[in-house]
C-alpha positions as CSV (number, residue, x, y, z in Angstrom):
1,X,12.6,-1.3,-17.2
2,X,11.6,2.0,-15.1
3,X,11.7,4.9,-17.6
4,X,12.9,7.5,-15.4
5,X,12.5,10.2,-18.0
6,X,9.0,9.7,-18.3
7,X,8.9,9.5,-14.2
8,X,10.4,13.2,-14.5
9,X,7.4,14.5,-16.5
10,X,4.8,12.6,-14.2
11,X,6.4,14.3,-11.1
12,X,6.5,17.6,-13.0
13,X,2.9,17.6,-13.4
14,X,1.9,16.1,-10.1
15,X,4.0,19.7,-8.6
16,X,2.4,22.0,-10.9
17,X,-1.0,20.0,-9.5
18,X,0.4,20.7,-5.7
19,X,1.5,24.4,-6.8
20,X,-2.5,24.8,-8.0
21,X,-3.6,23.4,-4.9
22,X,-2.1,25.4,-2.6
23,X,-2.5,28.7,-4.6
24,X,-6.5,28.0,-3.9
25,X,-5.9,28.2,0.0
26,X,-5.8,24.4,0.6
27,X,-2.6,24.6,2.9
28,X,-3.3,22.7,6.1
29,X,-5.2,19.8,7.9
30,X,-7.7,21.9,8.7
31,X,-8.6,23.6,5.5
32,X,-8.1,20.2,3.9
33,X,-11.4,19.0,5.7
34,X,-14.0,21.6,4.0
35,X,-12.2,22.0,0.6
36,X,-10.2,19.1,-0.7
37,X,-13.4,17.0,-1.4
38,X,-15.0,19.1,-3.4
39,X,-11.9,20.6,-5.1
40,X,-11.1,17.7,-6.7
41,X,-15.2,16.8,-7.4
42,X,-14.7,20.2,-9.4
43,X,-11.4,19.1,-11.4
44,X,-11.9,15.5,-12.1
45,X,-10.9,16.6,-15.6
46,X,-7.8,18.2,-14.8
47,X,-6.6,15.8,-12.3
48,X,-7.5,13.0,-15.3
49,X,-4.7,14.6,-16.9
50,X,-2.3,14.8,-14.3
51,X,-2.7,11.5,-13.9
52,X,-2.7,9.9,-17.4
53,X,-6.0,8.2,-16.0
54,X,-8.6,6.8,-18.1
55,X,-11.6,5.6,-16.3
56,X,-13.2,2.4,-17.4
57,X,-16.2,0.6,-16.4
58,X,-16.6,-0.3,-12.8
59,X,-13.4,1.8,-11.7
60,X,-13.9,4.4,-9.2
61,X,-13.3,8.2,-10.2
62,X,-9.7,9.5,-10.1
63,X,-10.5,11.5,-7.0
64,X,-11.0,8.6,-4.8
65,X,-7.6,7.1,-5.6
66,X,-4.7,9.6,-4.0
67,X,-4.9,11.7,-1.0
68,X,-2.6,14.9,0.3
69,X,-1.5,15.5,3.6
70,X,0.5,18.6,4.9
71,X,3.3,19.5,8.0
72,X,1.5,20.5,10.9
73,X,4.6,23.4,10.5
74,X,6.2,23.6,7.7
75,X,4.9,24.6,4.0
76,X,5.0,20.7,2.8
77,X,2.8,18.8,0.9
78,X,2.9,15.1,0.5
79,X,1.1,12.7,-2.1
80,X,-0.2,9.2,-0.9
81,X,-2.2,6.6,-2.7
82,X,-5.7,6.0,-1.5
83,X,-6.9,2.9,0.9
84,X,-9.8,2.7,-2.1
85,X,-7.0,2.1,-4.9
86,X,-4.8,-0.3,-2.6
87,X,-8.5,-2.4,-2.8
88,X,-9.9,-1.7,-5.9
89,X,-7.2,-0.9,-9.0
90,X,-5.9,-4.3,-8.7
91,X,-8.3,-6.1,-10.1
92,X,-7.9,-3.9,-13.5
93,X,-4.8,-4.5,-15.6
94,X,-4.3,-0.8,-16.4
95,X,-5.6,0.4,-13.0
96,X,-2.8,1.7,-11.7
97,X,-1.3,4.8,-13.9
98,X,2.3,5.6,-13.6
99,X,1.6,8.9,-12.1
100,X,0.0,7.4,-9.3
101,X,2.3,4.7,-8.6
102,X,4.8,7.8,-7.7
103,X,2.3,8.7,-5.4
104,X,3.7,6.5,-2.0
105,X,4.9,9.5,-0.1
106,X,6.0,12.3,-2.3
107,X,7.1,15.5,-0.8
108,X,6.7,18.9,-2.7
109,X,7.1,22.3,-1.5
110,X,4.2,24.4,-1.7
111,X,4.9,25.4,-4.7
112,X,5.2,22.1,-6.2
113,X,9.4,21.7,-6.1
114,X,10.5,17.9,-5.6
115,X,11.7,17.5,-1.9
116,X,11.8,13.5,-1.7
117,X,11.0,10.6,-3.5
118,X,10.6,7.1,-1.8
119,X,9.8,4.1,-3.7
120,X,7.3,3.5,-6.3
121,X,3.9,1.6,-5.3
122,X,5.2,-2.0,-6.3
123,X,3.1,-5.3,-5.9
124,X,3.3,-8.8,-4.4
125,X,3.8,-12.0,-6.5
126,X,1.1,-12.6,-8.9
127,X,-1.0,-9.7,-7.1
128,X,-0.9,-7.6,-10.2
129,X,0.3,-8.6,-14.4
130,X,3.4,-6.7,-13.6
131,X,4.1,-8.9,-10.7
132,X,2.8,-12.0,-12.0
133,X,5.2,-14.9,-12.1
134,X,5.6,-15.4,-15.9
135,X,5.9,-11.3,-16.6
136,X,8.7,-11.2,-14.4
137,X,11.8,-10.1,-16.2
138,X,14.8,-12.6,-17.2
139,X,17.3,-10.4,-15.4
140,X,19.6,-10.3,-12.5
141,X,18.1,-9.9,-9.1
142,X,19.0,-8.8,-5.4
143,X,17.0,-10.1,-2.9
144,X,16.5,-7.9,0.3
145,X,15.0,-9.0,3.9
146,X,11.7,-7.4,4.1
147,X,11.3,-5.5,7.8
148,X,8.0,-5.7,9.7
149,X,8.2,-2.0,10.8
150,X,6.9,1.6,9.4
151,X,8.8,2.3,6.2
152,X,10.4,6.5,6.5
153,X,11.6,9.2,4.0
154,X,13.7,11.4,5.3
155,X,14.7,14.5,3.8
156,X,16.4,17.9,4.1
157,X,14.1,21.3,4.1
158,X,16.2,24.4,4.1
159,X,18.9,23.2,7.4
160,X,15.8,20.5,8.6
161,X,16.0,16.6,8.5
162,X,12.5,15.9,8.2
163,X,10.6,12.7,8.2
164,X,7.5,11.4,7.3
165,X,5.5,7.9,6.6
166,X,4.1,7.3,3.2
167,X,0.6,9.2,4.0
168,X,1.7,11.3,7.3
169,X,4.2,13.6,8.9
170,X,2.5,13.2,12.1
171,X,3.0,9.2,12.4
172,X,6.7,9.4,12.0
173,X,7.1,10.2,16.1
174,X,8.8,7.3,16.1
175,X,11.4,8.0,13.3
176,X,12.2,11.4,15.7
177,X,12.8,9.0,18.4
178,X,15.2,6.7,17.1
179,X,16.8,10.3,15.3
180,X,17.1,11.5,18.8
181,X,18.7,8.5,20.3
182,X,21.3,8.2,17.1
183,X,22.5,12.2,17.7
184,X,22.6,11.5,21.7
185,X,25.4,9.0,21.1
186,X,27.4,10.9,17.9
187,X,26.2,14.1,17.5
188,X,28.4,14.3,13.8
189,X,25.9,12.5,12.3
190,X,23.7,15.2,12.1
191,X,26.3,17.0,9.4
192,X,26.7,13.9,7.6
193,X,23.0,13.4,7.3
194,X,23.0,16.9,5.8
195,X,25.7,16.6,3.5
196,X,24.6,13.5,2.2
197,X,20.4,14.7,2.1
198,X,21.4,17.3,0.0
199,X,19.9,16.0,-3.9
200,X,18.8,12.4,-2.2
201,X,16.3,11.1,0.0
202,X,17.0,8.1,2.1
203,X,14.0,5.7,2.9
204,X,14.2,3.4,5.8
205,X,11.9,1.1,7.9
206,X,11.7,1.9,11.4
207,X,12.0,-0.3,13.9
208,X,10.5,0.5,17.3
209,X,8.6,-0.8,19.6
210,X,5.6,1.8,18.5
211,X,5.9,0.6,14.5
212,X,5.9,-3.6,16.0
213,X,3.3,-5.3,13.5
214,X,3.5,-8.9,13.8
215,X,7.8,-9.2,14.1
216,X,8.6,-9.0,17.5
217,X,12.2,-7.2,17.3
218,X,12.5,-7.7,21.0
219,X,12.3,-3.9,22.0
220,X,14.7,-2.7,18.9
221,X,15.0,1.0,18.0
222,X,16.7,1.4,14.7
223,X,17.2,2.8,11.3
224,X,17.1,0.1,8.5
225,X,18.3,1.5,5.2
226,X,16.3,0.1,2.4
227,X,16.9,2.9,-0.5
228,X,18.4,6.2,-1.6
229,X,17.0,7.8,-4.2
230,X,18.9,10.1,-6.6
231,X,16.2,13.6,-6.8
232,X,18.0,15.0,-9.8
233,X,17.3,11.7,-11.7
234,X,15.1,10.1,-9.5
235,X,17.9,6.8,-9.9
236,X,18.1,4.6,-7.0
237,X,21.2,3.3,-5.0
238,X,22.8,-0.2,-5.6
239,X,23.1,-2.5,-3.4
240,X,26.8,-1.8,-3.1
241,X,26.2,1.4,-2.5
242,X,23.6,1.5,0.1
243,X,26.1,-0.6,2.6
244,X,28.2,2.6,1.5
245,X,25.6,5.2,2.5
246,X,24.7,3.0,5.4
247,X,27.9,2.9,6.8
248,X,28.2,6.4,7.2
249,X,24.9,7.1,7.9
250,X,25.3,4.9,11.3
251,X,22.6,2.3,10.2
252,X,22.4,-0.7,9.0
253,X,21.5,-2.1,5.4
254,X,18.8,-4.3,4.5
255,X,20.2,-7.3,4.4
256,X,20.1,-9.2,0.7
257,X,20.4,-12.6,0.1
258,X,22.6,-14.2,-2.9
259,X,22.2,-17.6,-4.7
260,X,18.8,-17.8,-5.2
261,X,16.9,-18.6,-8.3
262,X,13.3,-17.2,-9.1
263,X,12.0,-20.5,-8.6
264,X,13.7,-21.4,-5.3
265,X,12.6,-17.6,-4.1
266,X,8.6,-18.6,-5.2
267,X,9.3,-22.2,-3.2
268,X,10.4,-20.4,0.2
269,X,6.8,-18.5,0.8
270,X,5.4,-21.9,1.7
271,X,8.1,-22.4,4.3
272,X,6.3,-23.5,7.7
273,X,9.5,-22.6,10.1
274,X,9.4,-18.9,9.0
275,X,7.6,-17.7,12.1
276,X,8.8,-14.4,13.6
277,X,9.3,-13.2,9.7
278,X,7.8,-10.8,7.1
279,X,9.2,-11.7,3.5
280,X,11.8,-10.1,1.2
281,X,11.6,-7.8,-2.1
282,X,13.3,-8.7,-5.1
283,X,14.3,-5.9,-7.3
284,X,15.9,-7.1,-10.6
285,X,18.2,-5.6,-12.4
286,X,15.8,-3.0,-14.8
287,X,14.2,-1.4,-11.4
288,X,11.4,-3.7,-10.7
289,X,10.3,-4.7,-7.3
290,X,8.3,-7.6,-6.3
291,X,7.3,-8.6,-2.7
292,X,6.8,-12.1,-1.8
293,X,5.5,-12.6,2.1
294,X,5.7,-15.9,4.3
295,X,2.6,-17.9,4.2
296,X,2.7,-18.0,8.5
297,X,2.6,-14.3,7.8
298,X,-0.5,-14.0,5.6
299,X,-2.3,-16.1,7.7
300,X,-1.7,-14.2,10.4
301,X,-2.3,-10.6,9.1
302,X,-5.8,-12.3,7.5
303,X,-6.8,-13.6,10.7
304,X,-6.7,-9.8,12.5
305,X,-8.4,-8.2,9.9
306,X,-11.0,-10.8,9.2
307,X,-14.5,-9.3,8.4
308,X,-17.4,-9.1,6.0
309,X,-16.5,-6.3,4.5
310,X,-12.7,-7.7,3.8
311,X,-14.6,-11.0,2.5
312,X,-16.5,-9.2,0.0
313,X,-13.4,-7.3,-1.4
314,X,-10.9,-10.3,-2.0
315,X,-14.2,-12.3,-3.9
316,X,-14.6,-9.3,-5.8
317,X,-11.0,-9.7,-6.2
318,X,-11.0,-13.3,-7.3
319,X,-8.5,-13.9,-4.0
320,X,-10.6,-15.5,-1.5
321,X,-9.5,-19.3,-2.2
322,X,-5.8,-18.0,-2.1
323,X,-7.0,-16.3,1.0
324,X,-8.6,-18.6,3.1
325,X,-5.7,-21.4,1.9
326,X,-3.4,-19.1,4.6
327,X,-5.3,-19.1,7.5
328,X,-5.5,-21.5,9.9
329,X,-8.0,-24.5,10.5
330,X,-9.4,-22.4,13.2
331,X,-9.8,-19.4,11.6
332,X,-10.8,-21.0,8.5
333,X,-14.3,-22.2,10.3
334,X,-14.7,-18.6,11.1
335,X,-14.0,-17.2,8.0
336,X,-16.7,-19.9,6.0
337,X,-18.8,-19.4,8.6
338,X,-18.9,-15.3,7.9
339,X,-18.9,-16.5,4.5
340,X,-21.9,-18.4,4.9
341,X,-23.8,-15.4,6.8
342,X,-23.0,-13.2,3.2
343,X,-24.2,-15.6,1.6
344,X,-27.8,-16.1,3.7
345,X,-28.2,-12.4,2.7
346,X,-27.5,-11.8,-0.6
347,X,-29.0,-15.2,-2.4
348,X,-31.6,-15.8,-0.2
349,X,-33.3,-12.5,0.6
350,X,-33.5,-11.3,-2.9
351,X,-36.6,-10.3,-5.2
352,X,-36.9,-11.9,-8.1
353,X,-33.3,-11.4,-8.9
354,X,-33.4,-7.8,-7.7
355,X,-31.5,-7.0,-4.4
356,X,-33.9,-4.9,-2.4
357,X,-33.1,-2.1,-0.1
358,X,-33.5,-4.8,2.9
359,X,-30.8,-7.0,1.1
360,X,-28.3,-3.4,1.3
361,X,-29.4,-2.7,4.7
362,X,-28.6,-6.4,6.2
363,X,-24.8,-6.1,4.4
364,X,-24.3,-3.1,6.0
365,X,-25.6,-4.8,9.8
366,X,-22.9,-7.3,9.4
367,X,-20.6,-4.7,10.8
368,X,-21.8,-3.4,14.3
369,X,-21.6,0.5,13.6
370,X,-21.4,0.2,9.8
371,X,-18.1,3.0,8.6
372,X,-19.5,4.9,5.3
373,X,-16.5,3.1,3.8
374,X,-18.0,-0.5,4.7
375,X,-21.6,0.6,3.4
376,X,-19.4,1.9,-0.2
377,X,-18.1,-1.5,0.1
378,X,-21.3,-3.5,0.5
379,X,-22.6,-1.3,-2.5
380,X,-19.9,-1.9,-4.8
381,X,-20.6,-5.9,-4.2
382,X,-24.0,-6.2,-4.3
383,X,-23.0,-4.3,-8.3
384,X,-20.3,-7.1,-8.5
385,X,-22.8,-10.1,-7.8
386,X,-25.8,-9.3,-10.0
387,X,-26.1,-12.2,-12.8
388,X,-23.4,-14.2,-11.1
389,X,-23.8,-17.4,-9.6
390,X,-22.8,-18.3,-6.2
391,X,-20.0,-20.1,-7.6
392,X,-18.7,-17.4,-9.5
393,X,-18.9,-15.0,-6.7
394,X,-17.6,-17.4,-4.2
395,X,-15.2,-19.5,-5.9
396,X,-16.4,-23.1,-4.5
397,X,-17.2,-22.2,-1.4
398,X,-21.2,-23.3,-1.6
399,X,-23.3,-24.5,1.3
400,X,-24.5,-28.3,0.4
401,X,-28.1,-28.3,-1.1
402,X,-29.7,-29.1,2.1
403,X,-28.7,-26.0,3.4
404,X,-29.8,-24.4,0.1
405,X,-33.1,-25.6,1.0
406,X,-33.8,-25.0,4.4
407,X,-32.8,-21.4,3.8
408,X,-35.6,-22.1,1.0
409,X,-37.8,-22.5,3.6
């Protein structure tokens, strides 16, 4: 069950953060580059607080898990999760603090007054102990089509409609677009939009040929409502009421599905004829959300970001069985071959137990021009590895024992 009062306090303090943040002259893009870094270096402690964060061992410092971005125009400031906790937090049960599971797009003034508030970071099945299969709540459930495009908050500022992504107001061109196209054919709509932006922010998924993942929507451009969130409260629509809101808003509703148990839901992941799909979200009666994608999906988003340096987070993960399970046979000989390649460096060019400087450096040549992300990556690994056996870092995945010894030799 969401506790919405204690939401209210978190968001209170993340604005008083923003309202401190701007009142030290960090206010744009630009700015952002020389300051923001070492701003938040210098108030670990504070932002500790903010976020209710307690740092164990092995989990990376609070200022490494959220990020801020601003309006190229207009004095807004938006919160975002980092691409470090997406890849890191999950594998720690109390990871992810309430505070920053707001953080998914928030939108403050600069001085720190609520403007929107999109959906809460929620997880896939069994991806996190909140979302794991027997934690889920016995309670009713709506299940909702999940879209394959760019999700949007839109919100009013003063007499604006503004829109933005979850970490940019720059990457929502496309939400403009479609915006354009919707007022060139009933111009009313923008007063409606107004009236009804007031105290709520509406969150949609775009869909456009410039947001096309892996879906094809065949050249669609279109609004998709998914939620409306109440700001006063912070209370999100029913499902009644978004076809409501989405009626007079000139868009279409998600589309739910009825009649499902949770175990029939679980069942239809594996479904093989689920091609040109993404998934559905359940969201049960008490607030929670749980994604669940296709299988055919997985594979395919796996296959296109296959590298050493996503090999080494989902073992550190304990995911890469379920990973390599969703790829296919082709791609699976790649991926164990890359596997095979990590393993080459890190069990057989070792000192005594000790991973040298050389082991480091031949992790971070895997990549052609190594990012400073994939070198923190191949770091934060090698850390993971020490005292563990191949089996435990690889999860069965071992080369047969003549390999082991030729490599010997």
């Amino acid at each position: 069950m969401i506790n919405y009062s204690q939401q209210l306090q978190d968001i209170k303090r993340l604005g008083k953060m923003v309202d401190r943040v701007t009142s030290e002259g960090i206010i744009s893009k630009q700015i952002k580059k020389d300051l923001w870094l070492p701003w938040k270096k210098e108030n670990e402690e504070y932002l500790n607080e903010v976020f209710n964060y307690t740092r164990e061992e092995g989990m990376p410092p609070i200022y490494q898990l959220f990020n801020i971005f601003f309006h190229p125009e207009l004095p807004l400031v938006g919160l975002n999760y980092s691409q470090g906790a997406h890849n890191l937090l999950h594998k720690f049960e109390s990871g992810w603090p309430k505070a920053l599971k707001l953080c998914r797009g928030l939108v403050f003034d600069w001085d720190g007054n609520l403007l929107a508030k999109p959906f809460d970071k929620f997880f896939g099945l069994n991806e996190h102990p909140e979302a794991m299969e027997d934690n889920l709540p016995n309670e009713p459930m709506t299940v909702f089509e999940k879209y394959d495009g760019h999700m949007i908050v839109a919100f009013k500022y003063q007499d604006d409609i503004v829109f933005t992504t979850r970490g940019s107001f720059e990457h929502a061109q496309p939400a403009y677009d479609i915006w354009q196209e919707m007022l060139k054919r009933d111009p009313e709509l923008e007063n409606m939009w107004k009236l009804k932006l007031s105290d709520r922010t509406f969150i949609f998924e775009a869909i456009h040929p410039d947001t096309k993942v892996y879906v094809d929507y065949d050249g669609e451009k279109k609004f998709v409502l998914l939620g409306v969130n109440n700001l006063s409260n912070l209370r999100g629509a029913d499902p009644s009421e978004l076809t409501w809101y989405a009626k007079h808003l000139g868009v279409e509703a998600a589309k739910t599905y009825n009649n499902y148990s949770l175990t029939s839901l679980i069942g239809e992941k594996f479904r093989d004829d689920y091609i040109n799909k993404e998934g559905y979200v359940i969201q049960f009666e008490g607030g929670l959300k749980v994604k669940v994608k296709y299988e055919k999906y997985i594979g395919q988003m796996v296959k296109d970001k296959l590298s050493y340096r996503y090999l080494m987070l989902r073992s550190m993960n304990q995911e890469l069985t379920k990973m390599l399970t969703t790829l296919d046979e082709e791609c699976q000989d790649d991926a164990y071959q890359m596997i095979q390649d990590i393993k080459n460096i890190v069990y057989y060019q070792h000192d005594g137990g000790k991973f040298t400087n050389d082991v480091k450096n031949a992790l971070y040549e895997l990549e052609d021009e190594p990012t400073q992300y994939h070198k923190t990556i191949c770091r934060q690994f090698l850390k993971f590895i020490q005292d563990k056996t191949m089996e435990e870092v690889f999860q069965g995945y071992v080369p047969s024992m003549s390999a082991l010894e030729m490599e010997a030799r």
